[in-house]
mmJSON file of the N, C-alpha and C atoms, coordinates in Angstrom:
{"data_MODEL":{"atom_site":{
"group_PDB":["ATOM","ATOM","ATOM","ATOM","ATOM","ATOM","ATOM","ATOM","ATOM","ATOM","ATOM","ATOM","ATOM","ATOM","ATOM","ATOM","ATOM","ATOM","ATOM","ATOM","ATOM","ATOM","ATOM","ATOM","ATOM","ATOM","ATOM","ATOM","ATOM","ATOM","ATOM","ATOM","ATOM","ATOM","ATOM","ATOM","ATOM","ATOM","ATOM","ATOM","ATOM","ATOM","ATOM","ATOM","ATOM","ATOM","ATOM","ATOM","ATOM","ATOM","ATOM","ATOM","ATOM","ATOM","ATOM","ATOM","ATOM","ATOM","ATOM","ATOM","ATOM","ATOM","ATOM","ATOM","ATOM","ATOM","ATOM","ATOM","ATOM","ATOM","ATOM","ATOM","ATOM","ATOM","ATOM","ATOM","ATOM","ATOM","ATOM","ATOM","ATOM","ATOM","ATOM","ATOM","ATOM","ATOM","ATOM","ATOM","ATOM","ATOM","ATOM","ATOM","ATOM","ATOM","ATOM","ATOM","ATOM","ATOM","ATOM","ATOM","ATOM","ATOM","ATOM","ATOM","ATOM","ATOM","ATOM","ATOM","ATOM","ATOM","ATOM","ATOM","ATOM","ATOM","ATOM","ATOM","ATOM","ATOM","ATOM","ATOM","ATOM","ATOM","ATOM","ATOM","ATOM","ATOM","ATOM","ATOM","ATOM","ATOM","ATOM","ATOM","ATOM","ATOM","ATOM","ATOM","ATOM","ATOM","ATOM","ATOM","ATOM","ATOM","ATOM","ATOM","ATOM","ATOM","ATOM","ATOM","ATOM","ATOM","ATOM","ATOM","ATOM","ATOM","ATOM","ATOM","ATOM","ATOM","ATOM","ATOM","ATOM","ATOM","ATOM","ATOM","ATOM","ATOM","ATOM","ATOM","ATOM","ATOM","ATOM","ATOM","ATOM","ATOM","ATOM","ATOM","ATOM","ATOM","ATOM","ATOM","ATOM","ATOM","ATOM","ATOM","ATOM","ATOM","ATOM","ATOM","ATOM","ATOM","ATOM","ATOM","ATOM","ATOM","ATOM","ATOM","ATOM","ATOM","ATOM","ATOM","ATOM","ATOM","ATOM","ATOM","ATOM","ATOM","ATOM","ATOM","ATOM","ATOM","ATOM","ATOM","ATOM","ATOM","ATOM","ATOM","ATOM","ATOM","ATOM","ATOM","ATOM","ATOM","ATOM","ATOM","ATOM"],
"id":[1,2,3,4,5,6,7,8,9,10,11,12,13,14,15,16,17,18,19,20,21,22,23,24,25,26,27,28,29,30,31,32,33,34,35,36,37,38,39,40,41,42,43,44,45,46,47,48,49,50,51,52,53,54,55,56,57,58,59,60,61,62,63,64,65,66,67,68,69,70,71,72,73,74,75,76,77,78,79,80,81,82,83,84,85,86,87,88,89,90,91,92,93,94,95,96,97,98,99,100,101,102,103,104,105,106,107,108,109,110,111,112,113,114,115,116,117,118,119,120,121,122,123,124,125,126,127,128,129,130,131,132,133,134,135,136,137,138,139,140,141,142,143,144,145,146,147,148,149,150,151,152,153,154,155,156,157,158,159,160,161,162,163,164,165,166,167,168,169,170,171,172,173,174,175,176,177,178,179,180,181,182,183,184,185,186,187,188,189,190,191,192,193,194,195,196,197,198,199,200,201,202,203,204,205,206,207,208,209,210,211,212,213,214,215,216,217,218,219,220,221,222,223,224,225],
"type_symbol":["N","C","C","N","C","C","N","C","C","N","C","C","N","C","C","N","C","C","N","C","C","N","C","C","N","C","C","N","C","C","N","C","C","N","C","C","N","C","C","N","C","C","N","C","C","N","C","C","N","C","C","N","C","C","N","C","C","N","C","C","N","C","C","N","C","C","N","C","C","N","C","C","N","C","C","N","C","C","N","C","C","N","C","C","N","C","C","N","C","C","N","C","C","N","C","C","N","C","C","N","C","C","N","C","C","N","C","C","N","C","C","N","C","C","N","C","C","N","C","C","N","C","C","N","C","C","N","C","C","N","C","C","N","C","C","N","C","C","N","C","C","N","C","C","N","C","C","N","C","C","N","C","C","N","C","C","N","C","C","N","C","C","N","C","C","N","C","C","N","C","C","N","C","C","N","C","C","N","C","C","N","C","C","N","C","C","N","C","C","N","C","C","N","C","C","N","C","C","N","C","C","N","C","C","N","C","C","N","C","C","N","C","C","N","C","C","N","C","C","N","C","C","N","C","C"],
"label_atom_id":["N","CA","C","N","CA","C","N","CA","C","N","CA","C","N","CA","C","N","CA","C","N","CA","C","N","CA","C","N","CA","C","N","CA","C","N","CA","C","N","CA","C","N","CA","C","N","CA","C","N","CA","C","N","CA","C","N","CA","C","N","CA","C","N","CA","C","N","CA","C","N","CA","C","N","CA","C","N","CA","C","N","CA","C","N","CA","C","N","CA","C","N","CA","C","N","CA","C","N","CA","C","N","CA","C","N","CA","C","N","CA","C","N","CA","C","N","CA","C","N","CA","C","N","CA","C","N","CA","C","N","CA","C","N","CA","C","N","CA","C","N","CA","C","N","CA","C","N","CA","C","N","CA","C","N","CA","C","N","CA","C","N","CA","C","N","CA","C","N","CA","C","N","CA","C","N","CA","C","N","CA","C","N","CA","C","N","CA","C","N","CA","C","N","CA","C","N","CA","C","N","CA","C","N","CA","C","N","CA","C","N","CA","C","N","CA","C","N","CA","C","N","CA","C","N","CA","C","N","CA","C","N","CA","C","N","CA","C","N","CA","C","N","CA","C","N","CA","C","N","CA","C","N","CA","C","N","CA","C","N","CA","C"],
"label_alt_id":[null,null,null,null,null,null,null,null,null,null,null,null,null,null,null,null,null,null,null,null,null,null,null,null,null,null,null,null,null,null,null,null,null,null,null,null,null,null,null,null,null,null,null,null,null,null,null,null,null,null,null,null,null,null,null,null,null,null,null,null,null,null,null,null,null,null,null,null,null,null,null,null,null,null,null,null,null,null,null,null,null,null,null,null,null,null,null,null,null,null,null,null,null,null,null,null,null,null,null,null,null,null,null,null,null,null,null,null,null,null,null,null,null,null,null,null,null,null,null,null,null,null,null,null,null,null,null,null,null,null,null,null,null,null,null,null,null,null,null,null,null,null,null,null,null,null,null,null,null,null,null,null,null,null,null,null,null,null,null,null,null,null,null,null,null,null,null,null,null,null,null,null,null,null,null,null,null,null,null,null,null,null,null,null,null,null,null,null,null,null,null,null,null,null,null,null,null,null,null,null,null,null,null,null,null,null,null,null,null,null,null,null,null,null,null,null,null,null,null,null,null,null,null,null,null],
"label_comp_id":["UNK","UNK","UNK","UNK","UNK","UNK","UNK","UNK","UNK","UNK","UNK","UNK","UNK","UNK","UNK","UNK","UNK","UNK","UNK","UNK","UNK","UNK","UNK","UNK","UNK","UNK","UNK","UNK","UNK","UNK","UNK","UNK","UNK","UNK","UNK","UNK","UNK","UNK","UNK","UNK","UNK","UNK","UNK","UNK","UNK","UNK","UNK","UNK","UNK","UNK","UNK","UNK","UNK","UNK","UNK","UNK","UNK","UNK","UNK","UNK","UNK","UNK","UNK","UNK","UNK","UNK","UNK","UNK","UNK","UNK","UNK","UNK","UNK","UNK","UNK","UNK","UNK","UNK","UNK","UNK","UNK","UNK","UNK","UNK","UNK","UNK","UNK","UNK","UNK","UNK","UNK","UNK","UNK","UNK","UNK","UNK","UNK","UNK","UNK","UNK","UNK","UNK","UNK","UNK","UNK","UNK","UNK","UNK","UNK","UNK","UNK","UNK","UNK","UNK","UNK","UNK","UNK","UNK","UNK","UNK","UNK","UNK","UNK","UNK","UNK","UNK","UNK","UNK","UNK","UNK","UNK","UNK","UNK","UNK","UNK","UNK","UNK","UNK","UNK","UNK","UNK","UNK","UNK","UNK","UNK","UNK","UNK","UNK","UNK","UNK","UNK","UNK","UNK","UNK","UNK","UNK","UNK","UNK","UNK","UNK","UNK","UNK","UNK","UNK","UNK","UNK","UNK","UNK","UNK","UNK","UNK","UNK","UNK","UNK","UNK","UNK","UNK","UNK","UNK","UNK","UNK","UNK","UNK","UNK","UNK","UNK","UNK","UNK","UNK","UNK","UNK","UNK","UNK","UNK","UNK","UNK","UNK","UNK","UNK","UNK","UNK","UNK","UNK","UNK","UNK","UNK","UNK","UNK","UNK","UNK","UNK","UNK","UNK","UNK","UNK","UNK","UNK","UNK","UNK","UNK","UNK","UNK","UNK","UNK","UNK"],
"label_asym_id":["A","A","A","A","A","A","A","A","A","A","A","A","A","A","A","A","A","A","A","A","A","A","A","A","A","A","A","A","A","A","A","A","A","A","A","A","A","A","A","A","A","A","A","A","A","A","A","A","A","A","A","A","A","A","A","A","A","A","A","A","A","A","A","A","A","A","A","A","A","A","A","A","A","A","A","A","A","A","A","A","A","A","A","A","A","A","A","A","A","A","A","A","A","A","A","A","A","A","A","A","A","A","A","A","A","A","A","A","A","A","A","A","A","A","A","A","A","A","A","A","A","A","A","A","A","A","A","A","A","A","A","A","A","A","A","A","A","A","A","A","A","A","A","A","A","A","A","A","A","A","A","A","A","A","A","A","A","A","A","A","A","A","A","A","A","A","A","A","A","A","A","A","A","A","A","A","A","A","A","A","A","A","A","A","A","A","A","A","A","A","A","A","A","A","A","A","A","A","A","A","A","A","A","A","A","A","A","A","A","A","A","A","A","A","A","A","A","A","A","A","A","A","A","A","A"],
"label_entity_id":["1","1","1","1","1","1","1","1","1","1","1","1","1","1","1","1","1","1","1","1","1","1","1","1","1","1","1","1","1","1","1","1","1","1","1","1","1","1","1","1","1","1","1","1","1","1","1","1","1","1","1","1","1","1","1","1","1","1","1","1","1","1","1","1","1","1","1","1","1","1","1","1","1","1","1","1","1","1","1","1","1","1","1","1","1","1","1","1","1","1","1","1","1","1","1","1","1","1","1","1","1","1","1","1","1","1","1","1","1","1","1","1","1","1","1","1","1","1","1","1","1","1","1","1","1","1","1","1","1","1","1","1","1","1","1","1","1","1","1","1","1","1","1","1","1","1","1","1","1","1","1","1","1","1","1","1","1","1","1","1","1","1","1","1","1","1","1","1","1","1","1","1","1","1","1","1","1","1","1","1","1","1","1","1","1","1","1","1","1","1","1","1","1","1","1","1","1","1","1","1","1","1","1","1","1","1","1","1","1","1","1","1","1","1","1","1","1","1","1","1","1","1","1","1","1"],
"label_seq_id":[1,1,1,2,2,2,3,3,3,4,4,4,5,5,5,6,6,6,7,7,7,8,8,8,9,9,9,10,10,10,11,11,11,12,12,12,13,13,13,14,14,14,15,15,15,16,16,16,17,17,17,18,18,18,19,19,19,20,20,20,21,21,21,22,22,22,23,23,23,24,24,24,25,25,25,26,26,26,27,27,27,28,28,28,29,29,29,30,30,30,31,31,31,32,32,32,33,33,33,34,34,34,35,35,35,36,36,36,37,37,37,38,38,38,39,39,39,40,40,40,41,41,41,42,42,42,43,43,43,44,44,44,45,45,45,46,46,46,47,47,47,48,48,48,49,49,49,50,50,50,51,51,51,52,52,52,53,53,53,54,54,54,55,55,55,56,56,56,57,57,57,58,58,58,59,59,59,60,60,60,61,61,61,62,62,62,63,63,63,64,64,64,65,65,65,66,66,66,67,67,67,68,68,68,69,69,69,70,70,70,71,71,71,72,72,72,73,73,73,74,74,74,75,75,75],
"pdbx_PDB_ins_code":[null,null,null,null,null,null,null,null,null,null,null,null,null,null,null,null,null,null,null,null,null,null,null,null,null,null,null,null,null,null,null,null,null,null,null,null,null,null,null,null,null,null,null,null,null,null,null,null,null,null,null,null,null,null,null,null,null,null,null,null,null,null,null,null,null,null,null,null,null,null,null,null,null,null,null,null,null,null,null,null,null,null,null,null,null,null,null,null,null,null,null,null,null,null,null,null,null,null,null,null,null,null,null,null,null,null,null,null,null,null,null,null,null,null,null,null,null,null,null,null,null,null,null,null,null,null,null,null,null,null,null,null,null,null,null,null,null,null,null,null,null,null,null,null,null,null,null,null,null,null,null,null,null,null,null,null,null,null,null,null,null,null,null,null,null,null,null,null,null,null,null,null,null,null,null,null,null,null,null,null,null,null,null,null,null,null,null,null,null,null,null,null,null,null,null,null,null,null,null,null,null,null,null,null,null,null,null,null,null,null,null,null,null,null,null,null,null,null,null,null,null,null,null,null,null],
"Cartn_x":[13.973,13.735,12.28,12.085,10.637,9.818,9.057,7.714,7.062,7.292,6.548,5.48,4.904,3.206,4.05,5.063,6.299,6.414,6.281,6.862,5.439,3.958,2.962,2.277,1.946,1.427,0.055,-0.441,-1.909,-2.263,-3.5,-4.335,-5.619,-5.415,-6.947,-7.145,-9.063,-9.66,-10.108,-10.148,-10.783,-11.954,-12.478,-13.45,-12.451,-11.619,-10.645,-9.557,-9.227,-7.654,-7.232,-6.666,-5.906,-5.026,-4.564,-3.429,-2.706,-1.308,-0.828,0.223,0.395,1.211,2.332,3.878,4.786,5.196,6.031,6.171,7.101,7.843,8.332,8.34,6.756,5.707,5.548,6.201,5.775,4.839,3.905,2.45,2.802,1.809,1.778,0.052,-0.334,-1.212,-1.43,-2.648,-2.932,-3.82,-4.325,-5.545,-6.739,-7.749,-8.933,-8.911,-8.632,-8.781,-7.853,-6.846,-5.539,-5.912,-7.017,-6.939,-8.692,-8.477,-10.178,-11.502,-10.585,-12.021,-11.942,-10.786,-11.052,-11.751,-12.362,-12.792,-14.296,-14.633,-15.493,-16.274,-15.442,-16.188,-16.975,-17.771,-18.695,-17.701,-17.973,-17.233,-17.237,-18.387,-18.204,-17.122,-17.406,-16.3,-14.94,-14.694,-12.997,-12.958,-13.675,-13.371,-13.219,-13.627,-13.098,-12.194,-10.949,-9.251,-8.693,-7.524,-7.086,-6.031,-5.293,-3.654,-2.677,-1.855,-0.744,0.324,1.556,3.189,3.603,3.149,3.697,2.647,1.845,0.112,-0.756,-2.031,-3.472,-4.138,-5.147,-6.04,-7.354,-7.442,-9.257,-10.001,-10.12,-10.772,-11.456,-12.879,-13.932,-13.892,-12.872,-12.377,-11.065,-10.675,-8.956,-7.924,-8.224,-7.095,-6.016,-4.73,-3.984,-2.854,-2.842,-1.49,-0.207,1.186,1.892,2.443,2.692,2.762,3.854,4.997,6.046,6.1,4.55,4.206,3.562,3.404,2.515,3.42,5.1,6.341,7.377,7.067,7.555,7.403,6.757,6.021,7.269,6.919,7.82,7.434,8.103,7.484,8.312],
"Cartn_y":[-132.458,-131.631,-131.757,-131.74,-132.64,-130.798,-130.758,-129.447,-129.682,-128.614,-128.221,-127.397,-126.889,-126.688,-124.719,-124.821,-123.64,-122.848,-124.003,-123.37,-122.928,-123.709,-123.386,-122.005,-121.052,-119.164,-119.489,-120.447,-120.566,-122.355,-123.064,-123.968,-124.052,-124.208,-124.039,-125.341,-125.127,-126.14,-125.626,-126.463,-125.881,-127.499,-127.403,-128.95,-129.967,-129.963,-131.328,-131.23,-130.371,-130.442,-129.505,-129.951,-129.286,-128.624,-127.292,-126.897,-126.127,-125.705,-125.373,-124.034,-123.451,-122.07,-122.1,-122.123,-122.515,-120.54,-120.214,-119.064,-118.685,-119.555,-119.134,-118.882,-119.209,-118.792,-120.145,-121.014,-122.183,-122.753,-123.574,-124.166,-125.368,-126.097,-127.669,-128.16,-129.103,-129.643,-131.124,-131.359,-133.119,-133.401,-133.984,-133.756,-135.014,-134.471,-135.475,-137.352,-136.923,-137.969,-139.125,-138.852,-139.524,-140.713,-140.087,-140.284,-141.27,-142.57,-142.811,-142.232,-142.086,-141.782,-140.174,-139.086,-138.083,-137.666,-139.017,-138.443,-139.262,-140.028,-140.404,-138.828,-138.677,-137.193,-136.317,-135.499,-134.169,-133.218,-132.66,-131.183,-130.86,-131.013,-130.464,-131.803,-133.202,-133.593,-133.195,-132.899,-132.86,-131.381,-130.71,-129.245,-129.441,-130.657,-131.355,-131.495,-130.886,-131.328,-131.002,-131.395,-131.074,-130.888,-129.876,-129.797,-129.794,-130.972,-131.502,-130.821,-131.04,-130.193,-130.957,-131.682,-131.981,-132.722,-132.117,-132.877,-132.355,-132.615,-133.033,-133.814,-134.124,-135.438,-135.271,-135.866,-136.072,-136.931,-136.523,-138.109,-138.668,-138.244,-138.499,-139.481,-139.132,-140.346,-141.481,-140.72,-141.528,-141.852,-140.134,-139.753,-138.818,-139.211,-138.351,-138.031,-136.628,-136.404,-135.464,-135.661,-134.971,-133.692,-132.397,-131.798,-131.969,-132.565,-132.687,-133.608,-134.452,-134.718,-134.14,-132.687,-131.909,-131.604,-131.657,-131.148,-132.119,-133.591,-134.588,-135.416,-134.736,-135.768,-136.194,-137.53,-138.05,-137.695,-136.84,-136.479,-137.499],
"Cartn_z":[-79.483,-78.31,-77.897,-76.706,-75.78,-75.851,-76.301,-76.823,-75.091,-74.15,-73.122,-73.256,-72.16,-72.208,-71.81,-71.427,-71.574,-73.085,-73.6,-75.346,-76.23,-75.421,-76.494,-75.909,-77.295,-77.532,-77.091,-77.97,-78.492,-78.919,-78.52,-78.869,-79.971,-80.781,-81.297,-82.192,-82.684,-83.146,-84.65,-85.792,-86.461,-86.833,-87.984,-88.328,-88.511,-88.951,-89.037,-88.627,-87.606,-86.482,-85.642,-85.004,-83.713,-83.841,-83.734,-84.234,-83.029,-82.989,-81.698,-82.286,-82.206,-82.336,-80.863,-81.013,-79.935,-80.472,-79.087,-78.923,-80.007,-80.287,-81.626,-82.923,-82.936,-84.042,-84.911,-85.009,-85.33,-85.055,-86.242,-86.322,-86.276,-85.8,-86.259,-85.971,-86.672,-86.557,-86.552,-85.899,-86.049,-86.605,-87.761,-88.268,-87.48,-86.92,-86.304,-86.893,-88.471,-89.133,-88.801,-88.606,-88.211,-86.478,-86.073,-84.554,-84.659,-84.711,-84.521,-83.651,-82.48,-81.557,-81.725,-82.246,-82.248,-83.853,-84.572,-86.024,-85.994,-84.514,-84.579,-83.325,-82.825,-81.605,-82.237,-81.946,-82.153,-81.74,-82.101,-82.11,-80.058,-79.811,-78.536,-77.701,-77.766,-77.358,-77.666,-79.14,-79.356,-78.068,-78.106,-77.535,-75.245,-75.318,-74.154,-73.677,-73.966,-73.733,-72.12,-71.669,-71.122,-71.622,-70.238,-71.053,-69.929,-70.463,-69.047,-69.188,-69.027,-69.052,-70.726,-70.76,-72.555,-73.252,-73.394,-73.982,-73.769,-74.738,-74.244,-74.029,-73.496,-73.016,-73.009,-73.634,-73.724,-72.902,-72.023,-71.049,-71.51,-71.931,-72.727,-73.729,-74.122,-75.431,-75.223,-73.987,-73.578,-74.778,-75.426,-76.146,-75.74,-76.194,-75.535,-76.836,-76.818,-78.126,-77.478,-77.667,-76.708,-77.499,-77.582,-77.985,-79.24,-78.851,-79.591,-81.054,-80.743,-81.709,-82.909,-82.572,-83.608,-84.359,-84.13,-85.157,-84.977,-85.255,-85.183,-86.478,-86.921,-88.577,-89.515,-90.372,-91.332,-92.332,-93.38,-94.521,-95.471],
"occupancy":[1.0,1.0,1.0,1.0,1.0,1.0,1.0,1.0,1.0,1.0,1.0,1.0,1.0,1.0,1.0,1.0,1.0,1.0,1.0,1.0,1.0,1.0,1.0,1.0,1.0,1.0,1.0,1.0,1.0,1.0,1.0,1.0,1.0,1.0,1.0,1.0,1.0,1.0,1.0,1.0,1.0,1.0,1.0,1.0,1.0,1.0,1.0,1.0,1.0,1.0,1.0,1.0,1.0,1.0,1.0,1.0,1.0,1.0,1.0,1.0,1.0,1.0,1.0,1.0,1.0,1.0,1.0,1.0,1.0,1.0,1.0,1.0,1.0,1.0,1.0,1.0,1.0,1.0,1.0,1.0,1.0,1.0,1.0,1.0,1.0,1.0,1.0,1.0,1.0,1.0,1.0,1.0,1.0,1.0,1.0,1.0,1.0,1.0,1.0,1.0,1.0,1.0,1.0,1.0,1.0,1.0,1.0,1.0,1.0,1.0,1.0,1.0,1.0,1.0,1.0,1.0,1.0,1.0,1.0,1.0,1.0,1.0,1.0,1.0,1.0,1.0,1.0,1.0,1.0,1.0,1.0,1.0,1.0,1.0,1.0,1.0,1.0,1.0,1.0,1.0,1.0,1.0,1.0,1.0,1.0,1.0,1.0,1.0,1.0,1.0,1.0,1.0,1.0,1.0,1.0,1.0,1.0,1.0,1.0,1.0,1.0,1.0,1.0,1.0,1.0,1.0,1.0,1.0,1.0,1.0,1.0,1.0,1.0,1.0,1.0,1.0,1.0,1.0,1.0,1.0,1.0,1.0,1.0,1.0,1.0,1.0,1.0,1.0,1.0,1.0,1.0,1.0,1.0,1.0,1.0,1.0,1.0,1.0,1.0,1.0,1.0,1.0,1.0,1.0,1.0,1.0,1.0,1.0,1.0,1.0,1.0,1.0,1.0,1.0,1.0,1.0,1.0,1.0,1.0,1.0,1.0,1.0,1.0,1.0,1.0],
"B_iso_or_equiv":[0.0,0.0,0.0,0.0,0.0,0.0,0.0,0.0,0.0,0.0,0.0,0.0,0.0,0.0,0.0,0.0,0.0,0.0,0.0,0.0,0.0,0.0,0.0,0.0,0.0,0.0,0.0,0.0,0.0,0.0,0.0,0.0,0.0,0.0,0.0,0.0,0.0,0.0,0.0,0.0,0.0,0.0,0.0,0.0,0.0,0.0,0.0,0.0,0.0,0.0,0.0,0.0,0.0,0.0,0.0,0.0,0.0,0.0,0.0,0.0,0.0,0.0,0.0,0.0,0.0,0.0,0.0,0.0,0.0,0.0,0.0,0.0,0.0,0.0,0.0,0.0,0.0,0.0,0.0,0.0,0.0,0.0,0.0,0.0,0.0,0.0,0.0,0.0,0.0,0.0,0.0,0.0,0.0,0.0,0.0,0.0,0.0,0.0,0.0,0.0,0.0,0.0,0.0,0.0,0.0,0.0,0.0,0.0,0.0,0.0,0.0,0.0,0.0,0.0,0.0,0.0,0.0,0.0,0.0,0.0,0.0,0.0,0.0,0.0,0.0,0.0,0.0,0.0,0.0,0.0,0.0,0.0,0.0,0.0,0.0,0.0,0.0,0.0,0.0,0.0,0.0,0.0,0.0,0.0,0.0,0.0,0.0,0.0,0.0,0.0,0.0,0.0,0.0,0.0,0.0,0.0,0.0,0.0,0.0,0.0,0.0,0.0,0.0,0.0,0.0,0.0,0.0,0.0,0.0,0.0,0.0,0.0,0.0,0.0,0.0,0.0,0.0,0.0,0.0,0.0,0.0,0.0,0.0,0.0,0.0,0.0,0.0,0.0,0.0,0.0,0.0,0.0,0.0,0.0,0.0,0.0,0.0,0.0,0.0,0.0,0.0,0.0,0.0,0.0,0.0,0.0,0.0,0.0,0.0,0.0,0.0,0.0,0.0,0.0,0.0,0.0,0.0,0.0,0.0,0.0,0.0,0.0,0.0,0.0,0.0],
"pdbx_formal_charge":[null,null,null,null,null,null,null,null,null,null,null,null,null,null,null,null,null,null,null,null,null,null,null,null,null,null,null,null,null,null,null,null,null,null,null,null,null,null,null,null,null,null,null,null,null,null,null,null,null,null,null,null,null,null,null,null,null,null,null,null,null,null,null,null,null,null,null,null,null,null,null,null,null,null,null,null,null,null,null,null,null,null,null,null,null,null,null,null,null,null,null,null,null,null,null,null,null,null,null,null,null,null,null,null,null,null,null,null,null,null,null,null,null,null,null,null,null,null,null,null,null,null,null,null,null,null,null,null,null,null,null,null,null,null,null,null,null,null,null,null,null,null,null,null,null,null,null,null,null,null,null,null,null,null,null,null,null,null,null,null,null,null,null,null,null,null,null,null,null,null,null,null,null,null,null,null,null,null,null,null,null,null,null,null,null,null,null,null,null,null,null,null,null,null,null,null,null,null,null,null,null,null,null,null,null,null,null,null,null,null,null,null,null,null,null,null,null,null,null,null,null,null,null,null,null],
"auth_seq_id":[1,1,1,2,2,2,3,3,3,4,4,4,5,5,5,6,6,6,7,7,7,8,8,8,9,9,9,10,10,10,11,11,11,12,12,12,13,13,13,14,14,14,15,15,15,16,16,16,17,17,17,18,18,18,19,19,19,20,20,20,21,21,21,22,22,22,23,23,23,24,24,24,25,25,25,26,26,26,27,27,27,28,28,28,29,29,29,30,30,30,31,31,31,32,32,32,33,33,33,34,34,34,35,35,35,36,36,36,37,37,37,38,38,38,39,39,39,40,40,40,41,41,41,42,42,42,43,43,43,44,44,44,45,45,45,46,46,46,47,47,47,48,48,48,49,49,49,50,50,50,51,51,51,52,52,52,53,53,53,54,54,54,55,55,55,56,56,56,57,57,57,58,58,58,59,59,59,60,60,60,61,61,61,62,62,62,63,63,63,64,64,64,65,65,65,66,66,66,67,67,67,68,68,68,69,69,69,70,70,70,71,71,71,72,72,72,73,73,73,74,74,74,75,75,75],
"auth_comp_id":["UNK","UNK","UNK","UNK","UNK","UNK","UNK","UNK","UNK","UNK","UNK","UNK","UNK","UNK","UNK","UNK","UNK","UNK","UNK","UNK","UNK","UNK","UNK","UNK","UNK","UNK","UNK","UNK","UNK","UNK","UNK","UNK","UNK","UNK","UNK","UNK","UNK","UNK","UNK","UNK","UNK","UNK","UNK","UNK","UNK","UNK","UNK","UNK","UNK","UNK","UNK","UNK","UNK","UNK","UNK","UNK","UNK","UNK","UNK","UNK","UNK","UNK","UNK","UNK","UNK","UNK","UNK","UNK","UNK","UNK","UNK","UNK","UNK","UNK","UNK","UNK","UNK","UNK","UNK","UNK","UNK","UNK","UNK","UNK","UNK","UNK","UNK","UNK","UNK","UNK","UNK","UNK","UNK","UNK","UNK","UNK","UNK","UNK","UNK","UNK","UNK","UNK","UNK","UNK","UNK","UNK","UNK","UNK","UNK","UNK","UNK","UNK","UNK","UNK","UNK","UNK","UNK","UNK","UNK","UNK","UNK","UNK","UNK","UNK","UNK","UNK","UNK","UNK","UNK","UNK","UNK","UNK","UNK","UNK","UNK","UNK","UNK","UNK","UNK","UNK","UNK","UNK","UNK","UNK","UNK","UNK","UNK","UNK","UNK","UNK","UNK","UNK","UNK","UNK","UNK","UNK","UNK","UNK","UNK","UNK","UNK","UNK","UNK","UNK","UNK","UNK","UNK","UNK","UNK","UNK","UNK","UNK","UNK","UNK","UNK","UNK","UNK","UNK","UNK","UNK","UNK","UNK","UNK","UNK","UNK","UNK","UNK","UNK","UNK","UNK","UNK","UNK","UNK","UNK","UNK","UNK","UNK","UNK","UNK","UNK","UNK","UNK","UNK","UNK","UNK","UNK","UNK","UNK","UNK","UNK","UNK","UNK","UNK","UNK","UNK","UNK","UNK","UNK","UNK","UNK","UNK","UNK","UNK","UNK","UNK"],
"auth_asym_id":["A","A","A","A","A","A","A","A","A","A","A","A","A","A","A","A","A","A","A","A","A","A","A","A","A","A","A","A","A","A","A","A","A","A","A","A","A","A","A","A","A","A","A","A","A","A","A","A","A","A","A","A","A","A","A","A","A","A","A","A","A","A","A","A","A","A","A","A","A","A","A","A","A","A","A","A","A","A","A","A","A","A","A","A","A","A","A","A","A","A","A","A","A","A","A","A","A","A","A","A","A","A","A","A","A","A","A","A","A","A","A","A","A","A","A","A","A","A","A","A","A","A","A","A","A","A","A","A","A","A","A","A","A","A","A","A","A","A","A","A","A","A","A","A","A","A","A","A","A","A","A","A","A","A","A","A","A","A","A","A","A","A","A","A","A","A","A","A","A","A","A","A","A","A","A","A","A","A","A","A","A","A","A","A","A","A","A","A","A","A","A","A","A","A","A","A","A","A","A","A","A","A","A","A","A","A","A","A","A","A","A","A","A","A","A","A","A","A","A","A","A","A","A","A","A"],
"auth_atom_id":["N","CA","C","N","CA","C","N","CA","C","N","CA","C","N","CA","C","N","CA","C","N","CA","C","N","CA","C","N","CA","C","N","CA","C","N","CA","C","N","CA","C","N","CA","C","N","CA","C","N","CA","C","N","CA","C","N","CA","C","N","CA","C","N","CA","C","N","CA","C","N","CA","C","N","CA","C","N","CA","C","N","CA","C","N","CA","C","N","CA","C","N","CA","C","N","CA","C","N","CA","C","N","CA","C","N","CA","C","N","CA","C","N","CA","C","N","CA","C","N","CA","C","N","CA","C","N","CA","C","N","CA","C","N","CA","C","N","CA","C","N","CA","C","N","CA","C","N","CA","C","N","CA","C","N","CA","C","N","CA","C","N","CA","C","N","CA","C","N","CA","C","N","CA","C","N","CA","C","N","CA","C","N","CA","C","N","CA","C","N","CA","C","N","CA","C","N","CA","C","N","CA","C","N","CA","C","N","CA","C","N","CA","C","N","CA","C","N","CA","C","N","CA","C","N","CA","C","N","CA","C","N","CA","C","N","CA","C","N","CA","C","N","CA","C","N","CA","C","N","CA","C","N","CA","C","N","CA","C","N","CA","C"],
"pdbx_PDB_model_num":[1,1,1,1,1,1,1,1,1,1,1,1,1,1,1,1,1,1,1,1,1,1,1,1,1,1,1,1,1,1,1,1,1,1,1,1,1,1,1,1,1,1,1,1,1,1,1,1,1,1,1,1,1,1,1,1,1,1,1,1,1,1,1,1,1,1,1,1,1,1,1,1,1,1,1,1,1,1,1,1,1,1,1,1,1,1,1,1,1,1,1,1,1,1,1,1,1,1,1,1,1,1,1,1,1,1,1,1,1,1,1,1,1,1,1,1,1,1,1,1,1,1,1,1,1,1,1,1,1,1,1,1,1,1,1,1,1,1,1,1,1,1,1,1,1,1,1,1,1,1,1,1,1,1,1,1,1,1,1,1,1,1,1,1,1,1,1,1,1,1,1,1,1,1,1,1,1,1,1,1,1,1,1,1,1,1,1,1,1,1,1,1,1,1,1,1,1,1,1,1,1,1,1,1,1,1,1,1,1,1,1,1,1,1,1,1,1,1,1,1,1,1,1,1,1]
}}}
């Protein structure tokens, strides 16, 4: 199921990831490390985002992660 910009509560940052809270109280995260140009950024770039109908985008870095990927992982 495709994660809309509908389904996310809350966005936040901490030192090593992005994490997203969906209205149904579910977390997910991406960790910086995973992403080159977002583990090579300063803090004030990662905090640069935009946010589309199913993503964010970083222009700055011309990174882009889509939400559905934050609860998409292969364990």
């Amino acid at each position: 199921q495709m994660i809309n910009i509908n389904d996310i509560l809350r966005i936040w940052l901490t030192d090593t990831a992005i994490w997203l809270q969906l209205k149904d109280k579910r977390q997910g995260c991406e960790l910086f490390a995973d992403y080159p140009s977002l583990a090579r950024a300063s803090s004030l770039q990662r905090e640069k985002y935009t946010i589309s109908h199913f993503g964010l985008h970083w222009p700055e870095l011309d990174e882009d992660l889509s939400f559905s990927g934050f609860f998409n992982k292969q364990l």
